[in-house]
Backbone as CSV, one residue per row, in Angstrom:
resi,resn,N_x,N_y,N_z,CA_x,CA_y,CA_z,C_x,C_y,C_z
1,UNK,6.931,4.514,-26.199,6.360,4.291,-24.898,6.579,5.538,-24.046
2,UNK,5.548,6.056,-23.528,5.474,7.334,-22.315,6.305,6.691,-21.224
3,UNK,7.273,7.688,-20.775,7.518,7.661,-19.533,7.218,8.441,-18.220
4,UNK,6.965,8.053,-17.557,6.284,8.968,-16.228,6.851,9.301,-15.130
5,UNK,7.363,10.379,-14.797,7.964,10.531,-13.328,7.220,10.087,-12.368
6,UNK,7.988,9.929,-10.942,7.324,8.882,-9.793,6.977,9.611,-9.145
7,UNK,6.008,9.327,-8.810,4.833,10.260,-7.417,3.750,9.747,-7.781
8,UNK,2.554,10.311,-6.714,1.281,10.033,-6.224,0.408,11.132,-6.300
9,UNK,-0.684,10.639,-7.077,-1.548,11.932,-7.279,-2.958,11.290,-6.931
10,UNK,-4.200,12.350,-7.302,-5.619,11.706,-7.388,-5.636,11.898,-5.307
11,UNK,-7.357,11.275,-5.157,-7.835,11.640,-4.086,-8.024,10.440,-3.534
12,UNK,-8.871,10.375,-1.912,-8.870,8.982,-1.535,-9.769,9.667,-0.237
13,UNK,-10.214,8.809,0.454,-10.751,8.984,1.619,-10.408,7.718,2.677
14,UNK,-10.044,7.918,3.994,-9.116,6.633,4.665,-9.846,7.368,6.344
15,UNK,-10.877,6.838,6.489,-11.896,6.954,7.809,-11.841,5.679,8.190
16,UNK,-11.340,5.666,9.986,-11.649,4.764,11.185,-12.801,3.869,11.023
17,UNK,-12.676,2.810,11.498,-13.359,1.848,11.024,-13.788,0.949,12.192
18,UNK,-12.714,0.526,12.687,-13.206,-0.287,14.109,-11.837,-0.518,14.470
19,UNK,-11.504,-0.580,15.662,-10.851,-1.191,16.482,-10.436,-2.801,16.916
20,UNK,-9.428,-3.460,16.200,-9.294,-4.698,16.251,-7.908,-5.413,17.275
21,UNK,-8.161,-6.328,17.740,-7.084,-6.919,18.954,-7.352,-6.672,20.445
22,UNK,-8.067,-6.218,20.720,-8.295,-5.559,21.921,-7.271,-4.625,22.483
23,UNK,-6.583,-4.648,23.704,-5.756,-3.555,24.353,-4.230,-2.874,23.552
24,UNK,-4.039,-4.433,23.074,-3.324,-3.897,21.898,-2.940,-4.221,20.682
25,UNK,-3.920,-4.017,20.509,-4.855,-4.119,18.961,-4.225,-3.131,18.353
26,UNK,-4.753,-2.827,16.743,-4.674,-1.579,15.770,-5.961,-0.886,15.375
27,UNK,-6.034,-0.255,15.174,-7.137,0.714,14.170,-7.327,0.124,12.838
28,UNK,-8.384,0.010,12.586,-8.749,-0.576,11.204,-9.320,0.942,10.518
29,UNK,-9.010,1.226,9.272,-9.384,2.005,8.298,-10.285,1.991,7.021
30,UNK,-11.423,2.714,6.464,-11.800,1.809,5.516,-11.341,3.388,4.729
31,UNK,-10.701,2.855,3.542,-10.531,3.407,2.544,-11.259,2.815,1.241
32,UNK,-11.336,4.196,0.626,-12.611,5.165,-0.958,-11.743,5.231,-1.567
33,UNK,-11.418,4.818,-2.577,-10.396,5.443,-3.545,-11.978,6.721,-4.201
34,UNK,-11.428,7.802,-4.414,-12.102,8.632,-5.106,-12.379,8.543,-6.782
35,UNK,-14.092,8.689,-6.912,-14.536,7.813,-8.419,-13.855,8.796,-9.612
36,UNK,-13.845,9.812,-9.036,-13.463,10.450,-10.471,-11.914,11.028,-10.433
37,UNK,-11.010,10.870,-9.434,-9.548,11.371,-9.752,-9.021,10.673,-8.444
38,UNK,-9.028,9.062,-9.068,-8.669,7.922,-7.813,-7.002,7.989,-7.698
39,UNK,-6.651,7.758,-6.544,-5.538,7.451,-5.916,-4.213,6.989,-6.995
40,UNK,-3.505,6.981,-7.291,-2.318,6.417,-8.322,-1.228,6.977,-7.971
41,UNK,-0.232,5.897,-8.788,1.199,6.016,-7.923,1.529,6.034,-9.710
42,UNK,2.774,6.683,-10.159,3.156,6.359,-11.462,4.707,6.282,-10.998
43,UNK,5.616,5.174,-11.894,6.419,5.125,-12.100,7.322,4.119,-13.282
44,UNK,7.961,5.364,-13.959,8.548,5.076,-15.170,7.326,5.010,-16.336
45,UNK,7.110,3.847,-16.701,6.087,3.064,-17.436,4.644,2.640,-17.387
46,UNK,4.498,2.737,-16.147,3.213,2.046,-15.378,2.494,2.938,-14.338
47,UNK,1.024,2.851,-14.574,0.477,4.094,-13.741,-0.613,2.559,-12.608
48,UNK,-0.598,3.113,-11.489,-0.751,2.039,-10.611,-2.054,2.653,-10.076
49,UNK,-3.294,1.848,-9.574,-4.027,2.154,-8.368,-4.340,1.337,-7.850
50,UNK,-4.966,1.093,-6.393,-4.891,0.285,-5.934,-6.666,-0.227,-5.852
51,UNK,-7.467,-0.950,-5.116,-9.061,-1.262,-5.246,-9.540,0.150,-4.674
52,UNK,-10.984,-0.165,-5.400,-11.804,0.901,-4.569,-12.178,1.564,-3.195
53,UNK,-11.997,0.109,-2.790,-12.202,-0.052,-1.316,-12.395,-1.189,-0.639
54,UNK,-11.561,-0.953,0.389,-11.014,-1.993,1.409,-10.500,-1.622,2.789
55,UNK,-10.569,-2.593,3.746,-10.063,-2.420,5.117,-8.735,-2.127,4.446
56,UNK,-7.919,-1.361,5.798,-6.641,-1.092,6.487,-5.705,-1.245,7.168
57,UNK,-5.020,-1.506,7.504,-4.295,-1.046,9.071,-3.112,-0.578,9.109
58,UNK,-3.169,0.123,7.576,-2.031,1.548,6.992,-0.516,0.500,8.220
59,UNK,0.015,-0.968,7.916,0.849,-0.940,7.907,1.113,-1.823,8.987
60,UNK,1.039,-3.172,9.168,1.612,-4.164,10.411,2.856,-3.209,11.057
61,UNK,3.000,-2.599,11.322,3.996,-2.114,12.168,4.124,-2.297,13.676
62,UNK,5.305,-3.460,14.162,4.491,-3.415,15.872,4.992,-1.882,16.253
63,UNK,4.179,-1.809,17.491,3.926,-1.040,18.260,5.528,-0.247,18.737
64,UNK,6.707,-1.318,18.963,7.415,-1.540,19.377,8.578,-0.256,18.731
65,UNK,8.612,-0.615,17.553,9.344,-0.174,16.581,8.846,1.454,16.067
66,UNK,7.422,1.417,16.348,6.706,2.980,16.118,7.327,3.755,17.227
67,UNK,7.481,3.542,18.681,8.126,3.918,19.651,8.928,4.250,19.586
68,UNK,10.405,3.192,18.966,11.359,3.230,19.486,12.336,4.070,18.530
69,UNK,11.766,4.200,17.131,12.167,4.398,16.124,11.218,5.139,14.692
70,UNK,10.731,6.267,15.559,9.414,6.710,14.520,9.849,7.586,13.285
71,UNK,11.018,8.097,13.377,11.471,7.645,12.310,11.484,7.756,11.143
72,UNK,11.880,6.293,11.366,11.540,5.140,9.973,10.635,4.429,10.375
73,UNK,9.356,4.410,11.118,8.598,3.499,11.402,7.125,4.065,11.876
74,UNK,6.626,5.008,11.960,5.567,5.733,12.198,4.716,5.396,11.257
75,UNK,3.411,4.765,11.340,2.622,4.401,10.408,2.288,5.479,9.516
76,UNK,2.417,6.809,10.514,1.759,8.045,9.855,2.507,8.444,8.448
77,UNK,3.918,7.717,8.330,4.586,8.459,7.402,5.112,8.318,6.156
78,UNK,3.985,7.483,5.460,4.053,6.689,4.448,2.614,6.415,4.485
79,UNK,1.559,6.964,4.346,0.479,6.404,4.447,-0.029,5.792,2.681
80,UNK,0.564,6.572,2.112,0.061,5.881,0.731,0.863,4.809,0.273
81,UNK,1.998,4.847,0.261,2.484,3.480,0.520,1.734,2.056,1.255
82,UNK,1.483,2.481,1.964,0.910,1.103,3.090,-0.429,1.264,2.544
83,UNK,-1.021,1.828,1.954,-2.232,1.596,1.562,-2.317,1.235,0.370
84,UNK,-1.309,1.399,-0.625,-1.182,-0.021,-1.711,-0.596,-1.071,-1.577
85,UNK,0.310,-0.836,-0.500,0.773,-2.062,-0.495,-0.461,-3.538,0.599
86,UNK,-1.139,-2.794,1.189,-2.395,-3.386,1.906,-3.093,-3.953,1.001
87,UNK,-3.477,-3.358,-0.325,-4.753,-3.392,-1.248,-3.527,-4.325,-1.865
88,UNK,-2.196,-4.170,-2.440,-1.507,-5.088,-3.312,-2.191,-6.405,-2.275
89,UNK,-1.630,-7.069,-0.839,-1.601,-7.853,-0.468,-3.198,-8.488,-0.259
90,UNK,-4.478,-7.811,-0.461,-5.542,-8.042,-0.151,-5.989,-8.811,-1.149
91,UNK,-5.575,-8.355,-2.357,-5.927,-8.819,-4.019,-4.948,-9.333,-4.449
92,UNK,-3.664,-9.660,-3.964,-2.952,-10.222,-5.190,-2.258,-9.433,-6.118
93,UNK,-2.352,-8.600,-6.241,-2.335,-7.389,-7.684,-2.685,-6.126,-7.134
94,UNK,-2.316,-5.260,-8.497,-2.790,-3.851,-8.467,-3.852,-3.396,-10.091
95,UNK,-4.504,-2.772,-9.888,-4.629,-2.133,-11.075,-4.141,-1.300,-12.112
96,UNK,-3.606,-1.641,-13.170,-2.959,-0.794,-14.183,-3.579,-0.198,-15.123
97,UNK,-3.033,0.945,-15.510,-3.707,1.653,-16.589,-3.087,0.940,-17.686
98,UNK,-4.290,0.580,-18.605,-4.232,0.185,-20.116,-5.082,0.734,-20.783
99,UNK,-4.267,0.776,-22.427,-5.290,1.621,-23.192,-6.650,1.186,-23.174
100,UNK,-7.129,2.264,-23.061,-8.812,1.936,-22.832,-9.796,2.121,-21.644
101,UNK,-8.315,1.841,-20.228,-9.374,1.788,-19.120,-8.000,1.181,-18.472
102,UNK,-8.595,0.288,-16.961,-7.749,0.154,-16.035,-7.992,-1.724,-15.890
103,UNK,-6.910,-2.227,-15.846,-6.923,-3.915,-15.793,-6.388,-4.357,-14.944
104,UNK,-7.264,-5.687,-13.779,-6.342,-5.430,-13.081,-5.296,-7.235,-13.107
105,UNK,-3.649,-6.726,-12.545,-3.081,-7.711,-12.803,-2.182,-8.623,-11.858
106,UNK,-2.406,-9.759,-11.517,-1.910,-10.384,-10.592,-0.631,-10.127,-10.702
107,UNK,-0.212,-10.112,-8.936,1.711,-9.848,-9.111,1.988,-11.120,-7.930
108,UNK,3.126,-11.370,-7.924,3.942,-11.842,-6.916,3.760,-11.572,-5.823
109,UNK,3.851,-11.888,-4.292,3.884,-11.335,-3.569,5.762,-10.331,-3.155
110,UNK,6.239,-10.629,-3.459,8.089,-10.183,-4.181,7.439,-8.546,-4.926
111,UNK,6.896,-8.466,-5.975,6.883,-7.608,-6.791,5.974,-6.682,-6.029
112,UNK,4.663,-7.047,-5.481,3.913,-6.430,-4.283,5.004,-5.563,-3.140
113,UNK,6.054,-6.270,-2.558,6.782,-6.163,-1.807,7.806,-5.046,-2.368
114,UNK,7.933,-5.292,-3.417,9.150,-4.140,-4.282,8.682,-3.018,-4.221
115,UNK,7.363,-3.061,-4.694,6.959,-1.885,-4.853,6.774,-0.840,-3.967
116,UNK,6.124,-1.422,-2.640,6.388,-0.743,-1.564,7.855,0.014,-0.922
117,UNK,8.808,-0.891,-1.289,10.029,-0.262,-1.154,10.517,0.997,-1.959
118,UNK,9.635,0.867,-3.560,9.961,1.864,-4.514,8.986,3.405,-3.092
119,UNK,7.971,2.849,-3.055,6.876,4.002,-2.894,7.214,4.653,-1.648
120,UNK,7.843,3.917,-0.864,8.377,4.519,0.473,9.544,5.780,-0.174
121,UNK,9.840,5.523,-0.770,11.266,6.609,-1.153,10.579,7.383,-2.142
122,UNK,9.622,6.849,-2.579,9.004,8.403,-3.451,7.898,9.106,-2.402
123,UNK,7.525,8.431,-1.547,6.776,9.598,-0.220,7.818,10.326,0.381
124,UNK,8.797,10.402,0.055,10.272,10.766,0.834,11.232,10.173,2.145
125,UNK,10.409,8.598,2.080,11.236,8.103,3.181,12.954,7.757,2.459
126,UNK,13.832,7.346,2.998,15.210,7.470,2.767,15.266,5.721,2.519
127,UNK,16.493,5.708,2.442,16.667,4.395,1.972,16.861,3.395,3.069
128,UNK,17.268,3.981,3.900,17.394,3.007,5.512,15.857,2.827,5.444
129,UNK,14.970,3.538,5.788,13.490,3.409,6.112,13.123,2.116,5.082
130,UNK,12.655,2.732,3.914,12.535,1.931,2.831,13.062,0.385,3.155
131,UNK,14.175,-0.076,3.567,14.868,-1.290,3.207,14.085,-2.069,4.373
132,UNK,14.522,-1.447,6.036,13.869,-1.855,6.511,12.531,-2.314,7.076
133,UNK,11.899,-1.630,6.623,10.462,-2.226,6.211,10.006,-2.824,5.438
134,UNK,11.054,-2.845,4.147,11.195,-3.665,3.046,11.464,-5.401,4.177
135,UNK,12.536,-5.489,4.532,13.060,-6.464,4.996,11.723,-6.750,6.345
136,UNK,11.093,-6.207,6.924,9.926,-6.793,7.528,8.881,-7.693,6.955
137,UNK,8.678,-6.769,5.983,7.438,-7.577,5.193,7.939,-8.692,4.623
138,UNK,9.033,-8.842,3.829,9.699,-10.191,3.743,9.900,-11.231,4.513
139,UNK,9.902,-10.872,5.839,10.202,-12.154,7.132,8.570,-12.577,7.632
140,UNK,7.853,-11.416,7.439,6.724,-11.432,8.620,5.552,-11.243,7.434
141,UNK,5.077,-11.240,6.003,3.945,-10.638,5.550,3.511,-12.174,4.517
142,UNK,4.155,-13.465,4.909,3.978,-14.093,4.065,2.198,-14.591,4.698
143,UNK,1.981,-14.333,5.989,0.622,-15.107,6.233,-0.729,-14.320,5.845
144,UNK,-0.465,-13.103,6.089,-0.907,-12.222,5.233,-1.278,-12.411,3.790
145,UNK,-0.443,-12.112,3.211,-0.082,-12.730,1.816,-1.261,-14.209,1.305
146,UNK,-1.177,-14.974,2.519,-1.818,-16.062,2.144,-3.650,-16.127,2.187
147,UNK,-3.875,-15.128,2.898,-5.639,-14.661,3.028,-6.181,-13.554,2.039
148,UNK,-4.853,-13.355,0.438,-5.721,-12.687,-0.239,-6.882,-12.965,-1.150
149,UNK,-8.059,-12.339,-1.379,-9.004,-12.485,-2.216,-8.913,-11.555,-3.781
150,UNK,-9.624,-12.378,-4.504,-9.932,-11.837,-5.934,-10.859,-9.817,-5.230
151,UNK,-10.412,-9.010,-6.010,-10.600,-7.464,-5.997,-12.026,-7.388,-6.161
152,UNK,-12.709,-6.393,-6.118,-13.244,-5.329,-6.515,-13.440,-5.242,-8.160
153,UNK,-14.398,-5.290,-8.523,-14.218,-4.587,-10.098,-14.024,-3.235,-9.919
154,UNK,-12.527,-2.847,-11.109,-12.295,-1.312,-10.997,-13.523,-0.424,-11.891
């Protein structure tokens, strides 16, 4: 079995989209994964991407915490992170590379959640960052969680 060092490679496109909530609302994003050298995260064993395309909002983060503590909390600073972990929570799953092509496979919302914690520390956030945002999405991402739909064919 190949093993793969952890990082993020491939291209993507992540353009403004509309404006949602009113005054204080978020920015919605629509992200392209790029057709011919798409977005992927590898680690250890498993090479990850996330759908083709889908809304955004690179990261429930209140407002509050971007302020007070940017940090570890700036939407800006982890953007590929929050954008699989968005697409994990949109679909259920991620797409994996299997021989042949790419399949995609339902996860947990837990294992969705892990992963983001892995990907925050391979964008170079630290482990305080990582946990605690880890520990957000755990208290606060279960309703979320509950409005996902079947993907995209990859």
């Amino acid at each position: 079995m190949t093993t793969y060092s952890k990082g993020f490679s491939g291209k993507h496109s992540l353009d403004p989209d509309h404006w949602q909530g009113g005054m204080f609302g978020k920015q919605i994003y629509e992200f392209n994964n790029d057709p011919v050298d798409p977005l992927t995260y590898c680690a250890g064993v498993r090479i990850i991407r996330p759908d083709q395309h889908f809304l955004t909002d690179m990261g429930s983060v209140p407002k509050t915490l971007q302020y007070i503590a940017p940090k570890w909390f700036a939407k800006d600073r982890f953007p590929k992170a929050y954008i699989f972990h968005d697409s994990g929570y949109k679909h259920g799953g991620h797409w994996l590379a299997v021989k042949g092509g790419w399949r995609f496979f339902k996860m947990t919302r837990q294992m969705v959640d892990e992963l983001l914690l892995d990907m925050i520390i391979a964008e170079g956030g630290g482990e305080i960052a990582a946990n605690l945002i880890y520990a957000g999405v755990r208290s606060g991402g279960w309703l979320a969680w509950r409005h996902r739909k079947a993907p995209v064919a990859g």
